[in-house]
C-alpha positions in Angstrom: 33.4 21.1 -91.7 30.4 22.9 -93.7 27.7 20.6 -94.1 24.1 21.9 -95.9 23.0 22.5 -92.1 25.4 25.0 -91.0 25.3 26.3 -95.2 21.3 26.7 -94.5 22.3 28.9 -91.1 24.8 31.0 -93.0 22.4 31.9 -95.6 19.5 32.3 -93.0 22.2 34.5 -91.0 22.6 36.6 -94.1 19.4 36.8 -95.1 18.5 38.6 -91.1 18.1 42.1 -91.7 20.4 44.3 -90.4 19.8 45.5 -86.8 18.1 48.7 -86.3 19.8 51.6 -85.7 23.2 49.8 -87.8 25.6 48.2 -85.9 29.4 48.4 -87.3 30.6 45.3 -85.9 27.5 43.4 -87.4 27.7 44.2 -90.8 32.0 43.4 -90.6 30.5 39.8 -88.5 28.5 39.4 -92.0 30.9 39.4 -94.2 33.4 37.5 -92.2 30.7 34.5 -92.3 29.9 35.0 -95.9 33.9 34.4 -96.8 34.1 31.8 -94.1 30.8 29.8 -93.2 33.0 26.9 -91.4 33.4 29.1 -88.1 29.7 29.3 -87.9 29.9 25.6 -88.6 32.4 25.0 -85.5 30.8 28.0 -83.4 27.7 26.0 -83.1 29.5 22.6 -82.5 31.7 24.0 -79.4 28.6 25.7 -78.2 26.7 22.7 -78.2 29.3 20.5 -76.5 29.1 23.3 -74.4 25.6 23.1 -73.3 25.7 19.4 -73.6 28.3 19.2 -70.6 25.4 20.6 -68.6 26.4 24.5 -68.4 23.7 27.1 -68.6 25.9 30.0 -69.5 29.0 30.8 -71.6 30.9 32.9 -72.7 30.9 33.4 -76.7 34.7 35.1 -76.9 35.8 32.0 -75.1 34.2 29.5 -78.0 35.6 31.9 -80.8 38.9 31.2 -78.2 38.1 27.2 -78.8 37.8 27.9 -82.8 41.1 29.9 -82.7 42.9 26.7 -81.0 41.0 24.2 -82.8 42.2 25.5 -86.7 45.6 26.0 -85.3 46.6 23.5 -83.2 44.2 20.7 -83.8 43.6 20.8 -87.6 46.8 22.4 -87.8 45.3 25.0 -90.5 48.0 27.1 -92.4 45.5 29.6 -93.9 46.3 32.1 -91.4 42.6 33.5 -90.8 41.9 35.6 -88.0 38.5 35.9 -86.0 37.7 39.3 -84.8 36.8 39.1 -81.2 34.3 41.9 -82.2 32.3 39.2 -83.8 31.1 37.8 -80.9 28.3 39.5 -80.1 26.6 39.2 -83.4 27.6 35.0 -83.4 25.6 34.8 -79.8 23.2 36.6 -80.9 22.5 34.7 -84.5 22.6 31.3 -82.4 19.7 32.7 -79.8 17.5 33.4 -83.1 18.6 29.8 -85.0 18.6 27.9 -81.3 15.5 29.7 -79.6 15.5 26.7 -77.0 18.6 28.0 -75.6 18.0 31.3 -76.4 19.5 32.4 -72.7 22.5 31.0 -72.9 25.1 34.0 -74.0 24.4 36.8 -71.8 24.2 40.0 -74.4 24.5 43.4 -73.8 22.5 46.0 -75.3 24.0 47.0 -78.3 26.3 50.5 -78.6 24.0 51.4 -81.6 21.1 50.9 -79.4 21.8 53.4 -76.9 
């Protein structure tokens, strides 16, 4: 699923600096897209069909929901990874930046860190 595209996000995901005050759950959603750059590969194709079916809002647990069922049900994939539903956040957040024309589209909260 990687193409150079979704390889050129990762690295420009990686390459953000860390939020400001440090957030936990972002540095873990870091290295969970370092050691597997495909989800951001399918996050941003499901969000995209998403959009494309003419919604305005989504949820991003429920794409990471579509990920889950598409590696295990519909690519049948045996690895046994897991996605952290705690990487959400930081996934919405990294499409708003890489997709500023729909950079409404996940509602975020204000970070934990941040209060």
């Amino acid at each position: 699923m990687t193409s150079e595209g979704t390889m050129a996000d990762v690295r420009r995901i990686l390459a953000f600096p860390p939020p400001s005050p440090p957030d936990e759950h972002d540095g873990d959603a870091r290295e969970f897209i370092a050691l597997n750059p495909d989800i951001w590969g399918y996050f941003v194709r499901f969000t995209l069909q998403v959009i494309e079916a003419g919604l305005r809002h989504y949820s991003a647990r429920a794409i990471f929901h579509r990920i889950r069922w598409y590696t295990a049900i519909e690519t049948k994939s045996g690895d046994g990874f897991k996605i952290n539903n705690n990487h959400s956040p930081s996934f919405a957040r990294w499409f708003h930046v890489l997709y500023p024309e729909h950079g409404d589209f996940f509602e975020t909260r204000v970070r934990g860190s941040e209060k």
